[in-house]
Biotite code that builds the C-alpha atoms (Angstrom):
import biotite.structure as struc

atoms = struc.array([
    struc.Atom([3.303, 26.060, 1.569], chain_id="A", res_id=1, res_name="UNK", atom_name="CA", element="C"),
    struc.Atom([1.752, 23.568, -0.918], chain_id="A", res_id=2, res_name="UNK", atom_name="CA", element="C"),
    struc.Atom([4.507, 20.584, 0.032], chain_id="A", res_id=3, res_name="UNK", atom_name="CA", element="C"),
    struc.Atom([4.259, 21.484, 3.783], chain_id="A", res_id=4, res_name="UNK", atom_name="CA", element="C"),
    struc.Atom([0.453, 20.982, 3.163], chain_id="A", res_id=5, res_name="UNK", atom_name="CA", element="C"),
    struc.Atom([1.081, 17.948, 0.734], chain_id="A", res_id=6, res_name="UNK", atom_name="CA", element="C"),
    struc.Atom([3.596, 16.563, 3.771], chain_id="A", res_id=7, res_name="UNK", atom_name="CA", element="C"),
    struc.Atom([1.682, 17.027, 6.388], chain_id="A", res_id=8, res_name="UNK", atom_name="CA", element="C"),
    struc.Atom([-1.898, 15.598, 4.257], chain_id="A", res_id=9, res_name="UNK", atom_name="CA", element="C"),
    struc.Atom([0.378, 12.100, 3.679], chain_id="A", res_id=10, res_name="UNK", atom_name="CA", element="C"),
    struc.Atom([1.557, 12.009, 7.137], chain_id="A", res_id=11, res_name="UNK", atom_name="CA", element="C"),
    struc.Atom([-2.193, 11.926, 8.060], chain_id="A", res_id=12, res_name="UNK", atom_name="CA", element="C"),
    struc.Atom([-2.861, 9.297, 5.592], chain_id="A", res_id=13, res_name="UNK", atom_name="CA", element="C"),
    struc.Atom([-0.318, 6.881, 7.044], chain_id="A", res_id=14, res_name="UNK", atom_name="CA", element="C"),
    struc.Atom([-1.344, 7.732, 10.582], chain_id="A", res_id=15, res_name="UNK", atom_name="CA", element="C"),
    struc.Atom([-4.919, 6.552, 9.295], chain_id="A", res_id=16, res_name="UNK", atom_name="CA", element="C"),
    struc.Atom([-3.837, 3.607, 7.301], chain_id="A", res_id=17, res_name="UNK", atom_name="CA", element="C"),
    struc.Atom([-1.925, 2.288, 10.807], chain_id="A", res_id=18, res_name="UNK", atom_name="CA", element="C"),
    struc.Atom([-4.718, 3.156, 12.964], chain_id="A", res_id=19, res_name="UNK", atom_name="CA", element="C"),
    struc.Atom([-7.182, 0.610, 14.738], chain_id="A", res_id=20, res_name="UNK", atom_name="CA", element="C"),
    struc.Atom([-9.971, 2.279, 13.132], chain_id="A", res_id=21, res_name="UNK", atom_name="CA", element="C"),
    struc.Atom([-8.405, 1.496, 9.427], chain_id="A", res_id=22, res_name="UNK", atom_name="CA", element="C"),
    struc.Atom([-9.303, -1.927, 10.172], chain_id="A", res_id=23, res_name="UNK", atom_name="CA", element="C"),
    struc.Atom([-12.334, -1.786, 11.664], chain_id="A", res_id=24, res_name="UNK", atom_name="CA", element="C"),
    struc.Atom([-13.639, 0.072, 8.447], chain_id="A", res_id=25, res_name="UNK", atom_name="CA", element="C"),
    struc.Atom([-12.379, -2.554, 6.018], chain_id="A", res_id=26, res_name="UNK", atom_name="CA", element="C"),
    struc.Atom([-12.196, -6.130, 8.414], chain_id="A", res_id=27, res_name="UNK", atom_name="CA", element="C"),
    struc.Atom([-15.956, -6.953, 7.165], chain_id="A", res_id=28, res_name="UNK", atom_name="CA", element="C"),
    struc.Atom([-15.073, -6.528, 3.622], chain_id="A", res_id=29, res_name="UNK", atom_name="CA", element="C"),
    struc.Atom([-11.472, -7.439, 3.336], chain_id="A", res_id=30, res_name="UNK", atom_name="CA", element="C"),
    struc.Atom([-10.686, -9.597, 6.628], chain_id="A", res_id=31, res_name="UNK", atom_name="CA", element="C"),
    struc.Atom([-9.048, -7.930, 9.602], chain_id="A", res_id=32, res_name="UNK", atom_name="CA", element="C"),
    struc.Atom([-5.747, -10.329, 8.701], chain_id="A", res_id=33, res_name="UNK", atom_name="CA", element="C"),
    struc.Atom([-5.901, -8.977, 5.212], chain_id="A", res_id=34, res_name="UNK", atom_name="CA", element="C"),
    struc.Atom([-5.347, -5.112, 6.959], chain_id="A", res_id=35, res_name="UNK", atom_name="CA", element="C"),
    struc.Atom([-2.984, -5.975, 9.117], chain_id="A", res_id=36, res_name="UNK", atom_name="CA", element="C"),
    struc.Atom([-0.637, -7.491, 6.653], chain_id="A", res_id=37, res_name="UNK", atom_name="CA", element="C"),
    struc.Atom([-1.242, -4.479, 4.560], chain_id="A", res_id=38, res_name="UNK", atom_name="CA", element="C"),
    struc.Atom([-0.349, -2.388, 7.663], chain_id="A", res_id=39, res_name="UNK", atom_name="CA", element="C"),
    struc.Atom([2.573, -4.826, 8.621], chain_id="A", res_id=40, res_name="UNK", atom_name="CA", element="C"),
    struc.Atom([4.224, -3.725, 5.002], chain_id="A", res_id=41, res_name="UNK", atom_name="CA", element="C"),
    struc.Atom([3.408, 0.001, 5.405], chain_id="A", res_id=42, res_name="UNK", atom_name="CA", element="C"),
    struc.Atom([5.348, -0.372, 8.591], chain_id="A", res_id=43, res_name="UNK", atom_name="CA", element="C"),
    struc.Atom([8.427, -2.410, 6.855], chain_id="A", res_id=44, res_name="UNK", atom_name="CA", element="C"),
    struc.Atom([8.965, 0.160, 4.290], chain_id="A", res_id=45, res_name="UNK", atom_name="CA", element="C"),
    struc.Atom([8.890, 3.143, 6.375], chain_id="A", res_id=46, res_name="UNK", atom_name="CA", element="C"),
    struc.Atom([11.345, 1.526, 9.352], chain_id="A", res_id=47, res_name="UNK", atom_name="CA", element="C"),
    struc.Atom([13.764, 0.530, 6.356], chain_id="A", res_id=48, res_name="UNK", atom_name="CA", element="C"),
    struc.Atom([12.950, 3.825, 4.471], chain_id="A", res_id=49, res_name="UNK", atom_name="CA", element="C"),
    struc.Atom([12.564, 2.469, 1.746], chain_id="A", res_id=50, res_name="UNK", atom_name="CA", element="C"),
    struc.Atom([9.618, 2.462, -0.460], chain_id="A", res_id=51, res_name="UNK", atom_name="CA", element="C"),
    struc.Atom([7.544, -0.626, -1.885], chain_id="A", res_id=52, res_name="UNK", atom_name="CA", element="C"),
    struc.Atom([6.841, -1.241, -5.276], chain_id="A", res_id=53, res_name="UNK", atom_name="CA", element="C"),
    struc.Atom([3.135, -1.676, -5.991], chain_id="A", res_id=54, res_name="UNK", atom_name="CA", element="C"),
    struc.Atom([3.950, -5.091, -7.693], chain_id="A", res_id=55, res_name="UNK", atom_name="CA", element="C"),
    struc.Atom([6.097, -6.484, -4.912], chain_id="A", res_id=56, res_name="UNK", atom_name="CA", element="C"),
    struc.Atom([3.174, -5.153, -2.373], chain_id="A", res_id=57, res_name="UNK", atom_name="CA", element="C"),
    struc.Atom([0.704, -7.239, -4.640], chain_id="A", res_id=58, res_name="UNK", atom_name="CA", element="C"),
    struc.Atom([3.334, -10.129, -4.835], chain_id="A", res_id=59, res_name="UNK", atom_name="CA", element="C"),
    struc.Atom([3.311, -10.476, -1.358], chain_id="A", res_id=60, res_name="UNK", atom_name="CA", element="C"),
    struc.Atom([-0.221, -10.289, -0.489], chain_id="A", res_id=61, res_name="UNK", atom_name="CA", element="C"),
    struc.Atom([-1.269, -12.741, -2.991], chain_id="A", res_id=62, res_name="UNK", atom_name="CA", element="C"),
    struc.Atom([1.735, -15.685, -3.447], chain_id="A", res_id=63, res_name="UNK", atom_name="CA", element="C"),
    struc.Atom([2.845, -15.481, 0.364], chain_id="A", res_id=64, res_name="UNK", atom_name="CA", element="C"),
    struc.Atom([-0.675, -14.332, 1.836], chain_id="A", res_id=65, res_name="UNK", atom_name="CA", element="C"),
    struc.Atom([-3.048, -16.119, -0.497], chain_id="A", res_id=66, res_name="UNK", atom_name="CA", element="C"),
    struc.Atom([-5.395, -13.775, -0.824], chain_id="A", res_id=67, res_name="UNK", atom_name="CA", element="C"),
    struc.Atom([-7.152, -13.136, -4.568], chain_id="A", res_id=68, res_name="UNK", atom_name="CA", element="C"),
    struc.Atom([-6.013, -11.458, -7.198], chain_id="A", res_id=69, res_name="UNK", atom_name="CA", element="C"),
    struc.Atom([-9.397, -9.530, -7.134], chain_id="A", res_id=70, res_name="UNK", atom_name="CA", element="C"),
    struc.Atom([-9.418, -9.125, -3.681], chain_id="A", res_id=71, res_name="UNK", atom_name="CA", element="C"),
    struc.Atom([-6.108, -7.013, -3.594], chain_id="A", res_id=72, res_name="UNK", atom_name="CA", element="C"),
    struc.Atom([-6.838, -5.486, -6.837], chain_id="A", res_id=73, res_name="UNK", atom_name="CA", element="C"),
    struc.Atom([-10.416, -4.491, -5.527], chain_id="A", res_id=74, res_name="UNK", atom_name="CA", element="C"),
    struc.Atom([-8.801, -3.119, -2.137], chain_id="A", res_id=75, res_name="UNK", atom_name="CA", element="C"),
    struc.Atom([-5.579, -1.376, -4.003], chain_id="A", res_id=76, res_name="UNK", atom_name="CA", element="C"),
    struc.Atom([-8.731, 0.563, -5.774], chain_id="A", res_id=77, res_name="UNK", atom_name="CA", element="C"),
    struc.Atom([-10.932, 1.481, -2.975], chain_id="A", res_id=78, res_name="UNK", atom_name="CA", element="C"),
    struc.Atom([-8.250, 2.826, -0.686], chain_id="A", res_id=79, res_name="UNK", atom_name="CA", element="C"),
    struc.Atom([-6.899, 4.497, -4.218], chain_id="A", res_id=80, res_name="UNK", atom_name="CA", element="C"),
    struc.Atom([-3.165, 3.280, -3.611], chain_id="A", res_id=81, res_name="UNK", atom_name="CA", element="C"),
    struc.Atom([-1.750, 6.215, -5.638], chain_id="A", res_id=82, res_name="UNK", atom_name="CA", element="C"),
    struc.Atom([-2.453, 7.933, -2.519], chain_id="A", res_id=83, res_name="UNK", atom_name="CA", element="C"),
    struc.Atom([0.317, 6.493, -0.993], chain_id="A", res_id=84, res_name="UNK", atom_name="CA", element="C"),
    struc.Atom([2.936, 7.398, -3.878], chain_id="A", res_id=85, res_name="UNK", atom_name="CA", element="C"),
    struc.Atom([6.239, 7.717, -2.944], chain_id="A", res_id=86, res_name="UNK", atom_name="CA", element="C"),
    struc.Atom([5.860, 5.329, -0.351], chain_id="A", res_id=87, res_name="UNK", atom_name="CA", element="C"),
    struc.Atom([4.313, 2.510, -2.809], chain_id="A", res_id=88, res_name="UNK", atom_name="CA", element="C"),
    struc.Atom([5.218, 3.325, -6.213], chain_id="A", res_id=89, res_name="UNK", atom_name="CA", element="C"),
    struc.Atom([4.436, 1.902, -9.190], chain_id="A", res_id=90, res_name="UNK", atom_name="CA", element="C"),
    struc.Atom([7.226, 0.077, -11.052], chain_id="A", res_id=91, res_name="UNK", atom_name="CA", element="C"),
    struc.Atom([9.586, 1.740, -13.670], chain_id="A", res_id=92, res_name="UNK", atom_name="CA", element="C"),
    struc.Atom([9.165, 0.260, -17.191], chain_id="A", res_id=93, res_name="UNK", atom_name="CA", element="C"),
    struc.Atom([12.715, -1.147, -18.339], chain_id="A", res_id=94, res_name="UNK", atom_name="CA", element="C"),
    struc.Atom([13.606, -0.011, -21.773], chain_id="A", res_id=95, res_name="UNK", atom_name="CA", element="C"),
    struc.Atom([13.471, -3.239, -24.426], chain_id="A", res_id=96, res_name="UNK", atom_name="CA", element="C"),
    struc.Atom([17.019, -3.753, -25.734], chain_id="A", res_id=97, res_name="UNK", atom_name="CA", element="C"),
    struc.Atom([17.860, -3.769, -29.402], chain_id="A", res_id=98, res_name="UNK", atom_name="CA", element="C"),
    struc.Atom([19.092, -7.363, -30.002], chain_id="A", res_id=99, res_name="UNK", atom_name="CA", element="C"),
])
């Protein structure tokens, strides 16, 4: 029952996130353009189904979007982005080779 629960709690959370009233709780402190292209990736990944890496979200926001590095870091903690794990997940560490 736990993962039904857990399923059905992230289900709600993207609902949320893609919702009109996401962005009119964060617009004044983020920028309603900011939201949307966080919504526009949210969208991406799930109609590919495939997930986003936290660093490619972060990528994209801040060399293609221009927005500030403390701007994204400051809304990837006050929405809590782990949240959203396994849809954005945090890169895998590659193992340092033995030259």
């Amino acid at each position: 029952m736990s993962e039904e629960s857990d399923l059905i709690d992230f289900i709600d959370l993207i609902n949320h996130t893609l919702h009109a009233d996401f962005v009119e709780k964060w617009r004044y402190k983020y920028s309603e353009k900011f939201i949307k292209h966080f919504q526009i990736k949210i969208l991406e990944s799930l109609s590919k189904q495939k997930t986003v890496k936290k660093t490619s979200l972060y990528n994209y926001l801040h060399k293609k979007c221009r927005y500030s590095e403390d701007q994204i870091t400051n809304f990837f903690e006050t929405i809590d982005i782990e949240l959203y794990h396994p849809l954005i997940t945090n890169d895998k560490s590659r193992p340092k080779r033995n030259t």
